[in-house]
Backbone as CSV, one residue per row, in Angstrom:
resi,resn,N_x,N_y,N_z,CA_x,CA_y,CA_z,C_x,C_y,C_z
1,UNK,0.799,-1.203,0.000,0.000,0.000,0.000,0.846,1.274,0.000
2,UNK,2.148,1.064,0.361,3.317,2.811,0.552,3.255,2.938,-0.850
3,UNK,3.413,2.040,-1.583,3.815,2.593,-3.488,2.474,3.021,-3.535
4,UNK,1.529,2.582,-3.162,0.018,3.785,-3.813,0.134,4.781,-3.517
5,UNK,0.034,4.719,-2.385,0.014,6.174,-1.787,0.992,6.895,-2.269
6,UNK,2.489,6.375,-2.178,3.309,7.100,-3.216,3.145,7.690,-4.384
7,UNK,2.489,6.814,-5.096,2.434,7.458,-6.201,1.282,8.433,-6.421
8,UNK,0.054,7.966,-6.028,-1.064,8.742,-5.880,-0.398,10.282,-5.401
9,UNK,0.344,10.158,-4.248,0.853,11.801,-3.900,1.506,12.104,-4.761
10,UNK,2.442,11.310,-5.144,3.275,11.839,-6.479,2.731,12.954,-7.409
11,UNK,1.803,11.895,-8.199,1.220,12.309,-9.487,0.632,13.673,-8.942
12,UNK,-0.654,13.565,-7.504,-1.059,14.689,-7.594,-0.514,15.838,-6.590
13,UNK,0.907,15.982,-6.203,1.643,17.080,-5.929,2.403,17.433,-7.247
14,UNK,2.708,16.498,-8.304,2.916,17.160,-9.762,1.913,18.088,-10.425
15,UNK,1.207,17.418,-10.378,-0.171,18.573,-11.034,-0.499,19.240,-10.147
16,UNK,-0.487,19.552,-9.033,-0.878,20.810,-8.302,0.559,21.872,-8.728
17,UNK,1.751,21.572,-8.082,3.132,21.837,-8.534,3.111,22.801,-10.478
18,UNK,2.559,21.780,-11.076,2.312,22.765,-12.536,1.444,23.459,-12.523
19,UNK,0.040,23.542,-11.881,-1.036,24.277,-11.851,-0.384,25.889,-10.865
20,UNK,-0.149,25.884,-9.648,0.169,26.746,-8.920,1.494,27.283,-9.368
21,UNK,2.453,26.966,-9.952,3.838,27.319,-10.201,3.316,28.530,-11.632
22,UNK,2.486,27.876,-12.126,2.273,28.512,-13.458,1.012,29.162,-13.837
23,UNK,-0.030,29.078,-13.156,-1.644,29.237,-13.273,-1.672,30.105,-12.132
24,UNK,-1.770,29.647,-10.864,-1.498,30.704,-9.715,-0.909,31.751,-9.523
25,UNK,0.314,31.467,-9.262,1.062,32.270,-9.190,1.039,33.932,-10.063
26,UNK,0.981,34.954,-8.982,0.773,35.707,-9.368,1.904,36.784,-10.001
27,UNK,1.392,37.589,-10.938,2.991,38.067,-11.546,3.737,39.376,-10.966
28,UNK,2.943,39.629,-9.806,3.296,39.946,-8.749,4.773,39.526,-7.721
29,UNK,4.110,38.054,-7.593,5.199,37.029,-7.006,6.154,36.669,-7.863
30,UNK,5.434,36.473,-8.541,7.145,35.609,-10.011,8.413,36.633,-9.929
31,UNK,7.749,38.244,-10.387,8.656,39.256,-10.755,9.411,39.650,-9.554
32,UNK,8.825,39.439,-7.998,9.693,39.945,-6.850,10.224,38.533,-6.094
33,UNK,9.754,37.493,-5.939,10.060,36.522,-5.296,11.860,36.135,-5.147
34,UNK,12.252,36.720,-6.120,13.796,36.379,-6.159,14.967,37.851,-5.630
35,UNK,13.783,38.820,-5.259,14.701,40.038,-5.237,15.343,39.686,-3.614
36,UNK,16.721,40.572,-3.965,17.089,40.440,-2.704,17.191,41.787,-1.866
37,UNK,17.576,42.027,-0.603,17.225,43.325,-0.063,17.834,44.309,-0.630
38,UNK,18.653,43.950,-1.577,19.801,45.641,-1.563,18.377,45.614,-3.495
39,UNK,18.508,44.544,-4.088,17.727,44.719,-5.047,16.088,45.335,-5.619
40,UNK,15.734,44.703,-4.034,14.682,45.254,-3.438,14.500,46.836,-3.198
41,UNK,15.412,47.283,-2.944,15.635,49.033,-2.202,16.085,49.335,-3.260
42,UNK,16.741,49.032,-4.257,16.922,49.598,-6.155,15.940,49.924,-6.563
43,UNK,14.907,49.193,-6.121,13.829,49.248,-7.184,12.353,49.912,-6.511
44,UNK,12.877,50.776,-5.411,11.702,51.743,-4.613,11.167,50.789,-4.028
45,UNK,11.502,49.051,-3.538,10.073,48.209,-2.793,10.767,48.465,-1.018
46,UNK,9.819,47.907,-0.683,10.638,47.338,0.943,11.631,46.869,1.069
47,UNK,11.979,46.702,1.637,13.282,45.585,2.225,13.214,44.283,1.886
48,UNK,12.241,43.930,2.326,11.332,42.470,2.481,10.625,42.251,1.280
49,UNK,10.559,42.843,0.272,9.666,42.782,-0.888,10.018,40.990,-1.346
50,UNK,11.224,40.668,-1.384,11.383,39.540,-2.498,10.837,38.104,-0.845
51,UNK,10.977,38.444,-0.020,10.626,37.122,0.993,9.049,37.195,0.817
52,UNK,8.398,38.373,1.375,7.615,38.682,0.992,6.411,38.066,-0.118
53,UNK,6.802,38.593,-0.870,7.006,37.720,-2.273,6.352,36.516,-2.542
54,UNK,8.238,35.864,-2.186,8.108,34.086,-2.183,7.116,33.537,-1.163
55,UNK,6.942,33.792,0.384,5.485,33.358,1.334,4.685,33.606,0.925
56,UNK,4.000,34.255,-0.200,2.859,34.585,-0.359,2.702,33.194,-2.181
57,UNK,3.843,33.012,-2.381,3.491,32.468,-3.720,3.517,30.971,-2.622
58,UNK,4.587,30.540,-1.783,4.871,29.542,-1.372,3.318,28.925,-0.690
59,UNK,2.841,30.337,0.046,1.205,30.084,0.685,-0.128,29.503,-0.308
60,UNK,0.291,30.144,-1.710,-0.855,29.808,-2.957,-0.714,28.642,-3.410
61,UNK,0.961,28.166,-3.321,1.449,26.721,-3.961,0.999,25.675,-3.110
62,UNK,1.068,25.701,-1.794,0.918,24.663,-0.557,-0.161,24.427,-0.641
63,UNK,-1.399,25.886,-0.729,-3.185,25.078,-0.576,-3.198,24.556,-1.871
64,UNK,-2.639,25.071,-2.934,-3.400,24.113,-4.447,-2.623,22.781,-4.158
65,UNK,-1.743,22.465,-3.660,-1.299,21.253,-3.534,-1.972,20.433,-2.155
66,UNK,-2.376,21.131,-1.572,-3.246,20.093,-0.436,-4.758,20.132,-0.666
67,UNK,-4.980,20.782,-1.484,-6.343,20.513,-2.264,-6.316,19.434,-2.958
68,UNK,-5.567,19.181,-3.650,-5.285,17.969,-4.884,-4.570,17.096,-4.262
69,UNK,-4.375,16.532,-2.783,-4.432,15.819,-2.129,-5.558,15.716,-1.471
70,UNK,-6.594,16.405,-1.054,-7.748,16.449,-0.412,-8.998,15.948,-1.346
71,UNK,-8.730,16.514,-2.793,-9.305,15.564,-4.149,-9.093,14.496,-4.332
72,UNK,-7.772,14.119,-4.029,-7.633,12.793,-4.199,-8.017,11.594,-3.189
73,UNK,-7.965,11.578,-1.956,-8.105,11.013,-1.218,-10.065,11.070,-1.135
74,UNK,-10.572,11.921,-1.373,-11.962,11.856,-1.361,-12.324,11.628,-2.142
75,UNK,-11.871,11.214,-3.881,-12.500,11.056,-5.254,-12.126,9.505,-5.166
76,UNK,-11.054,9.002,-4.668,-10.345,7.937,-4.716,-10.148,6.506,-3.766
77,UNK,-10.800,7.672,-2.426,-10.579,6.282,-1.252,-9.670,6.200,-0.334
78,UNK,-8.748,7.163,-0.991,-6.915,6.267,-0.511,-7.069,6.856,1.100
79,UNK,-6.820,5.794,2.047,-6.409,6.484,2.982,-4.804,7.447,3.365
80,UNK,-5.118,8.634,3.816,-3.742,8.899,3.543,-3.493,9.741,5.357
81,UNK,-2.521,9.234,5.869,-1.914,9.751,7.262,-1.715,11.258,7.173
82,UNK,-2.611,11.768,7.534,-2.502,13.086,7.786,-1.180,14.052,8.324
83,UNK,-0.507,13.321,9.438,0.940,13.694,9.905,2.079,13.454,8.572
84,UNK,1.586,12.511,8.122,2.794,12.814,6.936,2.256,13.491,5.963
85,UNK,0.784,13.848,5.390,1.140,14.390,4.795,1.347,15.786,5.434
86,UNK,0.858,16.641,6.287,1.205,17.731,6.512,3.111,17.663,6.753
87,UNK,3.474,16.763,6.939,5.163,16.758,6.771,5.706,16.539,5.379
88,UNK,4.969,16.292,4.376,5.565,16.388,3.155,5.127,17.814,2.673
89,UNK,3.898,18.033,2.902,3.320,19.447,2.261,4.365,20.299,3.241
90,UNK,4.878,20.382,4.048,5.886,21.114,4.928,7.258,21.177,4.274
91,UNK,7.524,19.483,3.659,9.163,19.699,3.558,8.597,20.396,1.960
92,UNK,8.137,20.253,0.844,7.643,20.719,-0.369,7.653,22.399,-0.232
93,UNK,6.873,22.863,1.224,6.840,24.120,0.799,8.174,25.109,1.137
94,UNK,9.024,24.373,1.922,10.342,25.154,2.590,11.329,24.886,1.488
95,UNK,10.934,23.451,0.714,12.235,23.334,-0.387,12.133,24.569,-1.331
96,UNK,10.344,24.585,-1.726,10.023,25.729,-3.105,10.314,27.193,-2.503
97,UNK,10.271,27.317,-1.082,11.072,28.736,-0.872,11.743,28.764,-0.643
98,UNK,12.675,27.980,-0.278,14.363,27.894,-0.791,14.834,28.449,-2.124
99,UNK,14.219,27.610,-2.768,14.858,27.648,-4.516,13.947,28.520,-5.212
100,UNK,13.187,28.962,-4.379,12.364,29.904,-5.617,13.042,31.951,-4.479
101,UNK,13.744,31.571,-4.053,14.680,32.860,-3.909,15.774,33.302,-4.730
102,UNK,16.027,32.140,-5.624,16.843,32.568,-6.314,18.174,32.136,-6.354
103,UNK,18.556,33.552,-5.747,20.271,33.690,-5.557,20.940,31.773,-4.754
104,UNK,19.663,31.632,-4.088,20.094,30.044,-3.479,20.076,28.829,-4.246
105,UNK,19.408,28.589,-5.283,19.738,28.026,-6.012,21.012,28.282,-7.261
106,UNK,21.256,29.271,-7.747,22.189,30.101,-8.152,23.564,29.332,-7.536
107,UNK,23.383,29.898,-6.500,24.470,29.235,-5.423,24.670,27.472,-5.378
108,UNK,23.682,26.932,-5.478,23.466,25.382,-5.489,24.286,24.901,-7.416
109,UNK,23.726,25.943,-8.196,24.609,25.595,-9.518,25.612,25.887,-9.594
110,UNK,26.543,26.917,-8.824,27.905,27.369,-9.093,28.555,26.039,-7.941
111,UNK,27.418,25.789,-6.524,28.817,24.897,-5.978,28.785,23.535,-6.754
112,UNK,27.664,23.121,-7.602,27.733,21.813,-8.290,28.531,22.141,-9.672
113,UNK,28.768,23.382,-9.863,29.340,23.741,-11.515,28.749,23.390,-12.454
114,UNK,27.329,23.959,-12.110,26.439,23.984,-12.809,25.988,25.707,-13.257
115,UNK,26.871,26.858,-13.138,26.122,28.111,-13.179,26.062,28.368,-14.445
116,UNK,26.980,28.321,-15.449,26.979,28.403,-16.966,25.684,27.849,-17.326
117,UNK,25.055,26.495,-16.946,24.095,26.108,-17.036,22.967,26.832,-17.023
118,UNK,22.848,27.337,-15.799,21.786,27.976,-14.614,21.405,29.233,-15.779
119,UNK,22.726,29.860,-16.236,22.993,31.251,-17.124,22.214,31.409,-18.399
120,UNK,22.395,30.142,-18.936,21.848,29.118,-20.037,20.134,30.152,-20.758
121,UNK,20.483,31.146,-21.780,19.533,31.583,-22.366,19.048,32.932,-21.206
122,UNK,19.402,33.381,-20.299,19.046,34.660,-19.539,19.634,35.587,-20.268
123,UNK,18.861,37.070,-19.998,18.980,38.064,-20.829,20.480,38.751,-20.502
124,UNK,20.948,39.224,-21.223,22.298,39.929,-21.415,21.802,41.334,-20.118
125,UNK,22.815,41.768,-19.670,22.490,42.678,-18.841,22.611,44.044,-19.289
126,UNK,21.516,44.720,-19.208,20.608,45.983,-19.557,20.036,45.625,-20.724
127,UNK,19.751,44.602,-21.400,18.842,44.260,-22.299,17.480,42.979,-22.231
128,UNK,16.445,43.102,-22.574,15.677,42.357,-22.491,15.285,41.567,-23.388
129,UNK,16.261,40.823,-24.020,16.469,39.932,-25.555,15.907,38.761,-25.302
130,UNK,15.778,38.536,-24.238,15.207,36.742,-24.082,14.216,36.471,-23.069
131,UNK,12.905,37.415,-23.176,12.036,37.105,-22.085,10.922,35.669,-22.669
132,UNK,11.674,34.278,-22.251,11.439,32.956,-22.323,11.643,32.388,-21.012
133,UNK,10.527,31.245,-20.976,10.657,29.939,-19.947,11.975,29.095,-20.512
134,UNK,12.796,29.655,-21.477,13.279,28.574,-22.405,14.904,28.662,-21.638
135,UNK,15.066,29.041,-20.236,16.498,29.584,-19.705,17.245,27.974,-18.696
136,UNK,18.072,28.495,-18.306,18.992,27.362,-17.995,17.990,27.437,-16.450
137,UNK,18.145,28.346,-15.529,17.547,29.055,-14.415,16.396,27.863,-14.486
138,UNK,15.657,28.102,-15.566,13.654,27.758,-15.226,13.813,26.188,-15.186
139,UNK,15.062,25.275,-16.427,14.785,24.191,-16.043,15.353,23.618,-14.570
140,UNK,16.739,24.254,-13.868,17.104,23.546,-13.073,16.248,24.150,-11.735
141,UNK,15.235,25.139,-11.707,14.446,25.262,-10.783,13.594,23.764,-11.029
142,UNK,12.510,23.570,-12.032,11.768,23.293,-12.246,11.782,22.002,-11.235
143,UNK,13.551,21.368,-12.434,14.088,20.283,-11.771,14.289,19.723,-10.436
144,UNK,14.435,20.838,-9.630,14.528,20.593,-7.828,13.494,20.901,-7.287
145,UNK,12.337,21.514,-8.108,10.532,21.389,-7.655,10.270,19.457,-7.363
146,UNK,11.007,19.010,-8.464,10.203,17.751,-9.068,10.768,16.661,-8.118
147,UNK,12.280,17.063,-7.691,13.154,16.488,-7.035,12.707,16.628,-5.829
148,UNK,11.887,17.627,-5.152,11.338,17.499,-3.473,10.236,16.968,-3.456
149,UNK,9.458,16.907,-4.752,7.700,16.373,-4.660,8.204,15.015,-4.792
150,UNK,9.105,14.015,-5.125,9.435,13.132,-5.119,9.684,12.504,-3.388
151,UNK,10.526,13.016,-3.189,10.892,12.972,-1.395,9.591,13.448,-1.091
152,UNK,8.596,14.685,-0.999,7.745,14.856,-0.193,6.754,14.077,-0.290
153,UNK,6.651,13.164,-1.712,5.508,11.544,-1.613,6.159,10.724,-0.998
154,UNK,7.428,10.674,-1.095,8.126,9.403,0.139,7.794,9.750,1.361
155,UNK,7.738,10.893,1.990,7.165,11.530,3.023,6.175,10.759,3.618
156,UNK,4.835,11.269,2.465,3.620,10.943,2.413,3.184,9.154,2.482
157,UNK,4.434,8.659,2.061,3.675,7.451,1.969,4.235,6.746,3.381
């Protein structure tokens, strides 16, 4: 019964994960979530603008994802342990505001020597030549979204 439940959380912290990352999320959050304080005060916000930010996208990501665990378990049957999952929906939402700050993942590609990567299609600086999902940045975020919803269904199960 752990591989159902596994996977059952799996699948539907993936589709909540694409729904809220990309449907939710407001462009509000996307555009400040990564600022940092001195970047933040460049640009006339608070201090706090980019944390800010990320808790408020991290808060929109967590309910669409415990909704679509709350769908699932009531469309489906599955019994599912409530303590784990609120400990996977926990470790899921501290990983996505980790890495959705930015500069910390940034940091996670230069110590793996991965930043050339990370760099991979971002816009030249003072120009706006490449406003695309198509950057080095979006896949290796994406990638360590997919990489904690994995652990946070092992969590779960």
């Amino acid at each position: 019964m752990p591989a159902l439940v596994f996977a059952a959380c799996f699948v539907a912290m993936f589709a909540a994960h694409m729904v809220a990352d990309h449907w939710i999320q407001s462009d509000r959050s996307a555009t400040r979530k990564g600022l940092t304080k001195d970047q933040a005060i460049a640009a006339g916000l608070g201090r706090y603008a980019g944390p800010v930010a990320c808790v408020r996208h991290v808060a929109s990501y967590t309910a669409v994802a415990a909704l679509a665990l709350a769908l699932l378990a009531w469309r489906t049957g599955l019994d599912l342990d409530l303590a784990r999952v609120a400990s996977g929906l926990a470790l899921s939402a501290l990983s996505h505001y980790w890495a959705d700050r930015r500069f910390t993942l940034r940091r996670l590609a230069r110590l793996l020597g991965r930043e050339r990567f990370y760099l991979l299609g971002a816009p030249r600086a003072g120009h706006d030549d490449n406003p695309s999902l198509g950057t080095g940045s979006y896949v290796l975020d994406q990638s360590f979204h997919i990489a904690a919803l994995f652990i946070a269904a092992l969590v779960m199960a």
